[in-house]
C-alpha positions as CSV (number, residue, x, y, z in Angstrom):
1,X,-66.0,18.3,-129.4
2,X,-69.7,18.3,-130.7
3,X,-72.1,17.1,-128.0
4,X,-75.6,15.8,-129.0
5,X,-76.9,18.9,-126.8
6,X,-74.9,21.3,-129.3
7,X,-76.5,19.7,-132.4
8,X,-80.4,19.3,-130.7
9,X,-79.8,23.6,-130.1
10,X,-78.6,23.8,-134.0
11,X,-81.6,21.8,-134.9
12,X,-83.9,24.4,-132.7
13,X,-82.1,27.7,-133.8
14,X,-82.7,26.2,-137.7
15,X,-86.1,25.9,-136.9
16,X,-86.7,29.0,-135.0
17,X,-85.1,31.0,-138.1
18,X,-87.0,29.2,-141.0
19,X,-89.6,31.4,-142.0
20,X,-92.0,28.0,-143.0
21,X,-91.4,26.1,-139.1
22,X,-93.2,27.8,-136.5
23,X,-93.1,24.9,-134.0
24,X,-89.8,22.9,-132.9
25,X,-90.3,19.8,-130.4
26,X,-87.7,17.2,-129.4
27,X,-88.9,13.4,-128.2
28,X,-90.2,10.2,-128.7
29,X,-92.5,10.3,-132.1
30,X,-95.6,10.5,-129.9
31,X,-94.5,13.7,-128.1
32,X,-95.0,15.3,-131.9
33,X,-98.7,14.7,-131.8
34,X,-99.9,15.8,-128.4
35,X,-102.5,18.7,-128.5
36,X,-100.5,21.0,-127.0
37,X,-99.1,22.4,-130.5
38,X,-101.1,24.9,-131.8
39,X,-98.9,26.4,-134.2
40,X,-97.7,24.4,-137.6
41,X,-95.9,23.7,-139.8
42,X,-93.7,21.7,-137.0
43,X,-90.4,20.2,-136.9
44,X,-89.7,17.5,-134.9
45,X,-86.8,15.7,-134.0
46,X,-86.4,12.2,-132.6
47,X,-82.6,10.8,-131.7
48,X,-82.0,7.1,-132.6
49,X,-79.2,7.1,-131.5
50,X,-75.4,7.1,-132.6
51,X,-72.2,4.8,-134.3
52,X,-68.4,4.9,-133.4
53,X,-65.8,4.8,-135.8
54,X,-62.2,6.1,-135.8
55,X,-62.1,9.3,-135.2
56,X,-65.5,10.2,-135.6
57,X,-69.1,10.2,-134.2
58,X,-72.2,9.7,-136.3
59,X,-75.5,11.1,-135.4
60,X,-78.9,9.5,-136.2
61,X,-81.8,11.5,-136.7
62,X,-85.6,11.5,-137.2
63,X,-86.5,14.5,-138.4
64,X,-90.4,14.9,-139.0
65,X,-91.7,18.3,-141.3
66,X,-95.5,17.8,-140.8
67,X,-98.9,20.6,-141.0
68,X,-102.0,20.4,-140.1
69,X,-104.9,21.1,-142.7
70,X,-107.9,23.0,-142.2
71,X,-111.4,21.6,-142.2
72,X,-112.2,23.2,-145.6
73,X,-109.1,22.6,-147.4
74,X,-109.5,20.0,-150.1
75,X,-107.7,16.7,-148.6
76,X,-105.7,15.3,-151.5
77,X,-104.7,18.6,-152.9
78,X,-103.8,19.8,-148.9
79,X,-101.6,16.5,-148.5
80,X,-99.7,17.1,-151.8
81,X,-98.8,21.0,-151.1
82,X,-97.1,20.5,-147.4
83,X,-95.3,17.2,-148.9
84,X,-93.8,19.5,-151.3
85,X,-93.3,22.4,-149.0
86,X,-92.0,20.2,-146.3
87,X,-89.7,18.2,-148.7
88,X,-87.7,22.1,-149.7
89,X,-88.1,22.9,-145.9
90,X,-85.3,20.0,-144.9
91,X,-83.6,20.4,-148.1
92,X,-82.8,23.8,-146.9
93,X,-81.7,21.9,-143.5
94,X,-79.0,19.9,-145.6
95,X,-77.6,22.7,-148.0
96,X,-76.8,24.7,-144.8
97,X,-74.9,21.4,-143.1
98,X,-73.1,20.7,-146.4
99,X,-72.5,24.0,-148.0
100,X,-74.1,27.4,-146.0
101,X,-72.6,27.3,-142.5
102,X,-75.2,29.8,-141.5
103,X,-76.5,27.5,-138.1
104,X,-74.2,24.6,-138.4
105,X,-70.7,26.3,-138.9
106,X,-67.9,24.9,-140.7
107,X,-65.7,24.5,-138.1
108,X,-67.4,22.2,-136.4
109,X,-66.7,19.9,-139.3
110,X,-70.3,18.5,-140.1
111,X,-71.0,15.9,-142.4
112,X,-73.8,14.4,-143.5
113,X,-73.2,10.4,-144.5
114,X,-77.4,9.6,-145.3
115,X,-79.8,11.4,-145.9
116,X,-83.2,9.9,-147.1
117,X,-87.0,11.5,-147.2
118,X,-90.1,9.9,-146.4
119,X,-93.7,10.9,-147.3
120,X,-96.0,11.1,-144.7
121,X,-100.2,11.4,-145.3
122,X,-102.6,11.2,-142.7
123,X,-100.4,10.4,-139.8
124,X,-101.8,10.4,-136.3
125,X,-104.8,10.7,-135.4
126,X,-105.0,14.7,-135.8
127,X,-104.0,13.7,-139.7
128,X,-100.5,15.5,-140.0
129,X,-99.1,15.7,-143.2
130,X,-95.6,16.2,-144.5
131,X,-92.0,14.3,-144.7
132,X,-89.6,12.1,-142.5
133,X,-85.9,12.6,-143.0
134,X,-83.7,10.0,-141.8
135,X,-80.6,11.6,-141.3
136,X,-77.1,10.2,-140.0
137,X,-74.6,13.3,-139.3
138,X,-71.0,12.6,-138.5
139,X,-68.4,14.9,-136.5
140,X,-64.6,14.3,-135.4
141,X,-64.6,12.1,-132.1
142,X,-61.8,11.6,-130.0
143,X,-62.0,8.5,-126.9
144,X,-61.1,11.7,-125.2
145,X,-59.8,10.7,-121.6
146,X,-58.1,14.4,-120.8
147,X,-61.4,15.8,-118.0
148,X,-62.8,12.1,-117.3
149,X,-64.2,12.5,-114.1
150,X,-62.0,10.2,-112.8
151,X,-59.8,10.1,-109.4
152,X,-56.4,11.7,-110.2
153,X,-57.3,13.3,-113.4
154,X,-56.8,16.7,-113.3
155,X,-58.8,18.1,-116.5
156,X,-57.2,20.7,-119.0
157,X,-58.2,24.6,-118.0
158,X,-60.1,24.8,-121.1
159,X,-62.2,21.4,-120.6
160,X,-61.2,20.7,-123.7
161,X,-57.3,18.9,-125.0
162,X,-56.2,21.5,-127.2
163,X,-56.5,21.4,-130.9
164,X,-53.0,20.8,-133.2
165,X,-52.7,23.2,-136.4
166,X,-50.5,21.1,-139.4
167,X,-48.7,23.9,-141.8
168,X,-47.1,24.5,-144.5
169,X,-44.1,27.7,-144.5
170,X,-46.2,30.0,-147.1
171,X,-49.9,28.4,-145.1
172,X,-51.5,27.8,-148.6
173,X,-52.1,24.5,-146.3
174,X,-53.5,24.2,-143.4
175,X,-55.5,21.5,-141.1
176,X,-56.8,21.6,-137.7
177,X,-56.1,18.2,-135.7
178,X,-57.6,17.0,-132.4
179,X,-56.2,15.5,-129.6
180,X,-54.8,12.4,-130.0
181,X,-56.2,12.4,-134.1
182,X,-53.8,11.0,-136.9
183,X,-53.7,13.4,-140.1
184,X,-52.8,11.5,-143.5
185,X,-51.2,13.8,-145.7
186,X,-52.0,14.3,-149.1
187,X,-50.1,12.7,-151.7
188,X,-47.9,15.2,-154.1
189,X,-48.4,15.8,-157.6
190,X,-45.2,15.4,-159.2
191,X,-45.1,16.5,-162.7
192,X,-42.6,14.9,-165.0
193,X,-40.1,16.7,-167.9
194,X,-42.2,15.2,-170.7
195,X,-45.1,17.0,-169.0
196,X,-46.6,13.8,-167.4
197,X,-47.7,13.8,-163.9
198,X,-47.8,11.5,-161.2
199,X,-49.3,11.2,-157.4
200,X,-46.6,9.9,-154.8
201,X,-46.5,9.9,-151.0
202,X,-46.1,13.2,-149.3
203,X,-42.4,13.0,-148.0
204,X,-40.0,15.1,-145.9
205,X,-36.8,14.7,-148.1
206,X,-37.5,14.5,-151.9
207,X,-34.5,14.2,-154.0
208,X,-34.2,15.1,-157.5
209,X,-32.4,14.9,-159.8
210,X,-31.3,17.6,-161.8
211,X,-30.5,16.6,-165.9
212,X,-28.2,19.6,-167.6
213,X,-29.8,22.2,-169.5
214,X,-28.5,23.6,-172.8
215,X,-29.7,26.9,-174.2
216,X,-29.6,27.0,-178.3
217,X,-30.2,29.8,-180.5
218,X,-32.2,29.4,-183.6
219,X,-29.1,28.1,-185.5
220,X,-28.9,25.2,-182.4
221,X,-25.7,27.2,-181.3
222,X,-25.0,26.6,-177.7
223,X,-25.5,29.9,-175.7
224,X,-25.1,28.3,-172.1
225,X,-25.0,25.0,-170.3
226,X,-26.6,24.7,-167.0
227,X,-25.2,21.4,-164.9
228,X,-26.9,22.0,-161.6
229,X,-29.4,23.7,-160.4
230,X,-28.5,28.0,-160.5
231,X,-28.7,29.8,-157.7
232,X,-31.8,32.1,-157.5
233,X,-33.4,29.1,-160.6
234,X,-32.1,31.7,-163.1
235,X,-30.2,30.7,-166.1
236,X,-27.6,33.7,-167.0
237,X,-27.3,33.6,-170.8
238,X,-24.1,35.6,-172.5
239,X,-24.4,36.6,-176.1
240,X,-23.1,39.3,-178.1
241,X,-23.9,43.1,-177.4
242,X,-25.8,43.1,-180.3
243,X,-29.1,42.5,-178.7
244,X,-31.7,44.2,-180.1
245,X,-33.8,43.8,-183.7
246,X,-35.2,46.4,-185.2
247,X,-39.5,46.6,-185.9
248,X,-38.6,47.1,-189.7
249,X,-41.3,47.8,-191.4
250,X,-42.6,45.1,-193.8
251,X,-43.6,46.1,-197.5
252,X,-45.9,44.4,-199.3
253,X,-45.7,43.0,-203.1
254,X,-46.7,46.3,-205.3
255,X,-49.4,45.5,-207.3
256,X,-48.1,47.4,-210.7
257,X,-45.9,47.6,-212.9
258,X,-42.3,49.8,-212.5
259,X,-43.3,53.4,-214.3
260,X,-39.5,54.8,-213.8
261,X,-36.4,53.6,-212.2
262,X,-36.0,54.2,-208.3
263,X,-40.3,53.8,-208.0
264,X,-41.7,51.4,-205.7
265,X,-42.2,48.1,-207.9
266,X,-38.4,48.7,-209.5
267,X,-37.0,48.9,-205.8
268,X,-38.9,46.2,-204.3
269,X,-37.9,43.9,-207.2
270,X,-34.1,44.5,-206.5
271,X,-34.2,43.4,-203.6
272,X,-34.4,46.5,-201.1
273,X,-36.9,45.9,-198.9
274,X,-35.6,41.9,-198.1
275,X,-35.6,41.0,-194.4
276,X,-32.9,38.8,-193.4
277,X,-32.4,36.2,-190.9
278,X,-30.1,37.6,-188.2
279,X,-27.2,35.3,-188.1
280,X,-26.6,36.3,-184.8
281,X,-28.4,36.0,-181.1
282,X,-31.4,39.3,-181.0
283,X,-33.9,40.5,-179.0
284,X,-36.7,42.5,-180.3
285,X,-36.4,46.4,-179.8
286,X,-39.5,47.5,-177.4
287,X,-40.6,51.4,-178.3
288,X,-41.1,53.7,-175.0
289,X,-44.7,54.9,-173.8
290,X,-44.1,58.2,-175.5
291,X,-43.0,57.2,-178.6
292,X,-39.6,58.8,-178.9
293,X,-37.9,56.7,-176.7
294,X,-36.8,53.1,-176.7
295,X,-37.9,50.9,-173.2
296,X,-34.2,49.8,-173.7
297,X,-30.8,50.8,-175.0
298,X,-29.7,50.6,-178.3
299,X,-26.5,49.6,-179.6
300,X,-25.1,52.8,-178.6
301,X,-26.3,52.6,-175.0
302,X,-28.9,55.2,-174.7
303,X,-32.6,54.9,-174.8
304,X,-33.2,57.6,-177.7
305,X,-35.6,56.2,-180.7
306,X,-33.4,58.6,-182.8
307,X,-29.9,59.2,-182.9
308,X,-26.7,61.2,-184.9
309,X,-24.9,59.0,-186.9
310,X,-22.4,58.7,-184.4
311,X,-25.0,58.0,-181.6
312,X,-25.8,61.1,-179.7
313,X,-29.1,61.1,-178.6
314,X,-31.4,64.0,-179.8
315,X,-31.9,67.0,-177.3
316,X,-34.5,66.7,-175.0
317,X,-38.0,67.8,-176.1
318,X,-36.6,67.5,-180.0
319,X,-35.7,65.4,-182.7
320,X,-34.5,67.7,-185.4
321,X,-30.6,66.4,-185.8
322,X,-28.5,69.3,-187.6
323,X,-25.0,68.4,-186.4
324,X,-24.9,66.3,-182.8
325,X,-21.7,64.8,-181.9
326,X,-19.4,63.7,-184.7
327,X,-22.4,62.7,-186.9
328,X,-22.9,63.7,-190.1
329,X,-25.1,66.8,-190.2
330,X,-28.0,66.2,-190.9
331,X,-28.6,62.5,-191.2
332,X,-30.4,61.0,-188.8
333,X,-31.0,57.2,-187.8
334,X,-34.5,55.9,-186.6
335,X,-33.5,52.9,-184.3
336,X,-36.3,51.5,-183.7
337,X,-37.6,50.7,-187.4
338,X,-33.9,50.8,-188.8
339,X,-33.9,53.7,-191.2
340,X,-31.5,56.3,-191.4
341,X,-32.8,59.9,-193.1
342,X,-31.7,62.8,-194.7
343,X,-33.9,65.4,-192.4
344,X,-33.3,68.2,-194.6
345,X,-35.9,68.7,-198.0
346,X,-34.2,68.6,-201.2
347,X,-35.6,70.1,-204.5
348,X,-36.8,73.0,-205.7
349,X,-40.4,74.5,-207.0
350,X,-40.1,72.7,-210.3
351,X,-40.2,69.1,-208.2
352,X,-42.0,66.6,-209.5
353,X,-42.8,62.9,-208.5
354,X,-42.0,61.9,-212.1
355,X,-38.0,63.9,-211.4
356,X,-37.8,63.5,-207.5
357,X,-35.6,60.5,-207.7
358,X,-32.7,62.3,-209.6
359,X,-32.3,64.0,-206.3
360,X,-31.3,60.8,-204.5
361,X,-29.6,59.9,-207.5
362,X,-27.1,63.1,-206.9
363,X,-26.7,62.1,-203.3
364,X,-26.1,58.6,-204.0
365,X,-23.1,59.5,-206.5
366,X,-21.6,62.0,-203.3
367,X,-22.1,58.9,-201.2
368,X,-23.8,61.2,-198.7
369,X,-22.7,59.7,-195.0
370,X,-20.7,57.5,-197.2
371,X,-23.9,55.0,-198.2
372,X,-24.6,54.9,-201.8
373,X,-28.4,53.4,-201.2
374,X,-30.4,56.3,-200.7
375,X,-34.2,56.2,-202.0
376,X,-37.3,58.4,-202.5
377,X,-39.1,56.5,-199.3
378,X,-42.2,54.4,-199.1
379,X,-45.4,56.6,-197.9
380,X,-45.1,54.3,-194.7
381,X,-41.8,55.0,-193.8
382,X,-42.4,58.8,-193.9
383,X,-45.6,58.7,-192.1
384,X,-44.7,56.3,-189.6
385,X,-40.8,57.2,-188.7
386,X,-40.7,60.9,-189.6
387,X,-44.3,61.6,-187.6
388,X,-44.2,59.2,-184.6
389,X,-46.7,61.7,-183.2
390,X,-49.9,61.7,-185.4
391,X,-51.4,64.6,-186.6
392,X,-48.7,66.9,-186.0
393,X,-46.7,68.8,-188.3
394,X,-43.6,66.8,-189.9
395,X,-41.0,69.4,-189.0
396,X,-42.7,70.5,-185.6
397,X,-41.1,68.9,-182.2
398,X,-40.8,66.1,-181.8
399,X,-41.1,65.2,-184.9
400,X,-37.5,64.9,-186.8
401,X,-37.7,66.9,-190.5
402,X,-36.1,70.6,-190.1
403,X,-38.9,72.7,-192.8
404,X,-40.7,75.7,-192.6
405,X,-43.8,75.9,-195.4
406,X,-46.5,74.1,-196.6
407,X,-44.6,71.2,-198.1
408,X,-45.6,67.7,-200.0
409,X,-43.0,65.1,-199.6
410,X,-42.9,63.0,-202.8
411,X,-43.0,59.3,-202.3
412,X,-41.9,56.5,-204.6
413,X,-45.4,55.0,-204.5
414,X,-47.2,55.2,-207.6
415,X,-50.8,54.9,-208.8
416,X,-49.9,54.2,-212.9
417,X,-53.2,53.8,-214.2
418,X,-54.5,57.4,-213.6
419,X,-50.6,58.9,-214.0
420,X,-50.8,59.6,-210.1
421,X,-48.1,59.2,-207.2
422,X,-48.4,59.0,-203.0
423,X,-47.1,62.3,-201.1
424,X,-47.3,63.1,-197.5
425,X,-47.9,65.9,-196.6
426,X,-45.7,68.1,-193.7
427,X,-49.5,69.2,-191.5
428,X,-49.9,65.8,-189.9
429,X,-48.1,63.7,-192.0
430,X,-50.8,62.2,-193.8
431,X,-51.2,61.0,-197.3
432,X,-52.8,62.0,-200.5
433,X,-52.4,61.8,-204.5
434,X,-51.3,64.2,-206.9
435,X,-50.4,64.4,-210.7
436,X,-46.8,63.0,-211.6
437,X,-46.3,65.9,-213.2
438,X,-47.6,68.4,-211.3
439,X,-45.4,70.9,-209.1
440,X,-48.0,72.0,-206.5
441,X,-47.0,75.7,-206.6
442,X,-43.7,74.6,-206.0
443,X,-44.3,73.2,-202.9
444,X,-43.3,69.3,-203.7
445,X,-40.0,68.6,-201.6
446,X,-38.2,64.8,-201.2
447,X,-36.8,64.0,-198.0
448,X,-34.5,61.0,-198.9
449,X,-33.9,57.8,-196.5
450,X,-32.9,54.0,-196.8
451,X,-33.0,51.2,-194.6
452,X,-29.8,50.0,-192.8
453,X,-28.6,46.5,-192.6
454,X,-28.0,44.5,-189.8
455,X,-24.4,45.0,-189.5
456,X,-25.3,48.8,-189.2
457,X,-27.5,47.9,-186.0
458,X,-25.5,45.3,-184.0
459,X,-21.4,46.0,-185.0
C-alpha cells in the first residue's frame, strides 16, 4: 500500500536528482518563502489533501517550481526564462510518473488523473518566479482492516495482506491483485469464419462449434472431409503418390522465323514446349542446397536430382550415368526440370548447326529408350540441367555429360539474320554464336534431350 510518506520521499528523491532543483521543502505555501532557502531553483510541495474511491486513493498536490532573480537581471525577461524552465522541470516530474519509472516505479501503480500548470510572477515578497502544478495522483487502496491496531487483531507477519497473482497457463497474462480487490477480466476477441470479429465476456467454458471442413483440389475434387475437430488441429490429406511437379523450364515465343525443320521456332510451333495442367493432385519439386539433390523424394523414392531410367540414383560425388541399374545406358533423367538426356556427344568433326538435327533424327527412327521425341535442346536446357554447377566444365563431376575435349554443343536456337546459331560450350557451360555452317575444327558435338510428360513423372 502507498502511504502519503512514501510519495512526499518520491517527491524529495525527484528533486534531489534533478539537475535544475537545488532546494526541496514540504509545508503550508508560506514555509516556501521563509529566508532560510538560500539555494534556488526550489520545489515545493504542499498536500491538499486526498479522495476515496473503490479501490483506490487519490493524492492532491501543490507543487510550486519557483527561482529567485538577481538584482541585475532584467525583470520581464528573468520572469519569462524560469516560467519556461520551471514549466519542462515538472513536465519531467509527470513523464517519469506516467511513462519512466525511474523514482516512482511501476509497481507501485501510479497514476496521474489531473494535472494542470499555473504561472506564477512576482510572488511573495522576495518576488519568486516560476509555476504551480496542481496535481491529483491516484494508487490502488484497500479499506485494509488486516494490522488495525485493534484489540484481537493479530496483524499479518509482513504488515502487509498478501498480494493475489491472476494467470493465464502460458503467462502471456498476468495481473497483480490486492487484498480484498475485485479484477474484471478482459473481454475476448473472438474472430468469426468470415474474418469478422467480435468482443464478448471473458468466460471459463466457451463452446464452439465446429462446421465440417472439405479439402478440394483445383478441379473442386474432394481430397478429405474433416467433421470434427483432428487431433493435434492437423488435417491428414491422402492423394496419389504422384506428388511432386517438376520446375520445367518455360520457353518463350521465338522471335523468328523457322530456318530448318527441328530449330527452335519449328518446335515451339508444334507444340513441344506446352505446359499442361496436371489433372491430378501435385506438389511442387523443391531442389537441395547443393544443387544435385532434391529436398524431397521423387517418384522413385530417392532424393537424387538425376536418375537412370530405371531410377537408380547417380553415384555419390557424380552424375555421369553410363549404365546404373536396369536403365538404359546412357540416358539419363533430370527430375527436377523434367528432361531426360542422351549424356553421350553424337557427331563427328564435319558437325554443323545447319546438319546437327539429322543426328536426333537417327535416334528418333531407333526410338532410342523407346521415345521417338528426341530434339537438338534449347541453349537453356543445356546450360541450366547439364551444368547445375556454373562455371565448371560440362563433362566434369558433378556435372552429367561423359566428354573429353574442347567441345561446342550445338543448340537449336538460331540467330537467322546474320546465318548464326546458339552453342554452349563444354568449359563452364556458357553460351556463344557461331556460323551455321561452320565446323569449329571439328569440335561441334550435339548432346540430344526432350522433355518428359507428366505421365512419365507421376505413373
Amino acid at each position: 500500500m502507498i502511504t502519503f510518506n512514501n510519495i512526499v520521499t518520491a517527491f524529495q528523491t525527484f528533486a534531489t536528482n534533478h539537475f535544475f532543483i537545488q532546494t526541496f521543502s514540504f509545508g503550508n505555501t508560506e514555509d516556501m518563502d521563509l529566508p532560510k532557502y538560500n539555494d534556488y531553483p526550489l520545489m515545493h510541495l504542499n498536500y491538499t489533501g486526498a479522495d476515496y474511491d473503490e479501490g483506490t486513493k487519490t493524492y492532491n498536490f501543490e507543487i510550486f517550481v519557483l527561482d529567485l532573480p538577481s538584482d541585475k537581471l532584467d525583470k520581464v525577461s528573468y520572469q519569462r526564462e524560469v516560467i519556461s524552465d520551471s514549466e519542462q522541470c515538472v513536465e519531467d516530474l509527470l513523464a517519469d510518473v506516467l511513462n519512466g519509472g525511474n523514482i516512482f516505479q511501476f509497481a507501485d501503480q501510479y497514476e496521474v488523473t489531473s494535472a494542470s500548470v499555473t504561472p506564477l510572477e512576482e510572488e511573495t515578497k522576495n518576488v519568486l518566479a516560476g509555476v504551480l502544478l496542481t496535481l491529483a495522483i491516484e494508487v490502488p487502496y484497500q479499506y485494509d482492516s488486516c494490522d488495525a491496531p485493534l484489540e484481537g487483531v493479530t496483524p499479518t507477519p509482513s504488515g502487509d495482506c498478501p498480494v493475489a497473482v491472476v494467470q493465464n497457463t502460458d503467462l502471456t497474462y498476468q495481473v497483480n491483485v490486492n487484498s480484498g480487490g475485485t479484477l474484471t477480466l478482459p473481454n475476448i476477441s473472438v474472430t468469426e469464419v468470415d474474418g469478422s470479429s467480435v468482443d464478448v465476456p471473458a468466460q471459463t467454458n466457451v463452446v464452439c462449434e465446429w462446421k465440417t471442413i472439405r479439402v478440394l483440389d483445383q478441379d473442386d475434387n474432394v481430397l478429405a472431409t474433416q467433421a470434427t475437430y483432428p487431433s493435434g488441429g492437423d488435417i491428414d490429406v491422402v492423394v496419389s503418390l504422384a506428388t511432386t511437379y517438376p520446375q520445367i523450364i518455360h520457353h518463350r515465343k521465338p522471335s523468328y522465323a523457322s530456318v530448318s525443320s527441328g530449330d527452335y521456332p519449328d518446335l515451339f510451333a508444334s507444340g513441344y514446349f506446352d505446359l499442361y495442367r496436371p489433372a491430378i493432385a501435385v506438389q511442387m519439386i523443391q531442389l537441395g542446397a547443393d544443387n544435385y539433390t532434391l529436398a524431397q523424394n521423387n517418384r522413385f523414392g530417392n532424393t537424387s536430382r538425376y536418375t537412370s531410367t530405371d531410377g537408380t540414383p547417380s553415384d555419390v560425388g557424380t552424375a555421369r550415368f553410363s549404365s546404373y541399374g536396369s536403365g538404359v545406358p546412357n540416358v539419363v533423367r533430370d527430375n527436377y526440370l523434367s528432361i531426360m538426356w542422351y549424356n553421350l556427344p553424337l557427331g563427328s568433326s564435319s558437325t554443323t548447326l545447319s546438319n546437327s538435327q539429322s543426328e536426333a533424327d537417327a535416334q528418333n527412327a531407333l526410338a532410342l529408350a523407346g521415345f521417338t521425341d528426341w530434339i537438338v535442346p534449347t541453349r537453356d536446357m543445356l546450360s541450366i540441367s547439364c551444368s547445375p554447377d556454373n562455371n565448371q566444365s560440362l563433362h566434369t563431376s558433378p556435372n552429367l555429360i561423359e566428354d573429353t575435349g574442347t567441345r561446342r554443343y550445338m543448340t537449336c536456337e538460331r540467330l537467322p539474320y546474320i546465318s548464326q546459331g546458339y552453342q554452349v560450350f563444354f568449359s563452364n557451360g556458357g553460351e556463344s554464336t557461331q556460323s551455321l555452317t561452320t565446323t569449329a575444327s571439328g569440335q561441334n558435338r550435339v548432346i540430344i534431350g526432350r522433355i518428359m510428360s507428366l505421365s512419365e513423372l507421376f505413373v
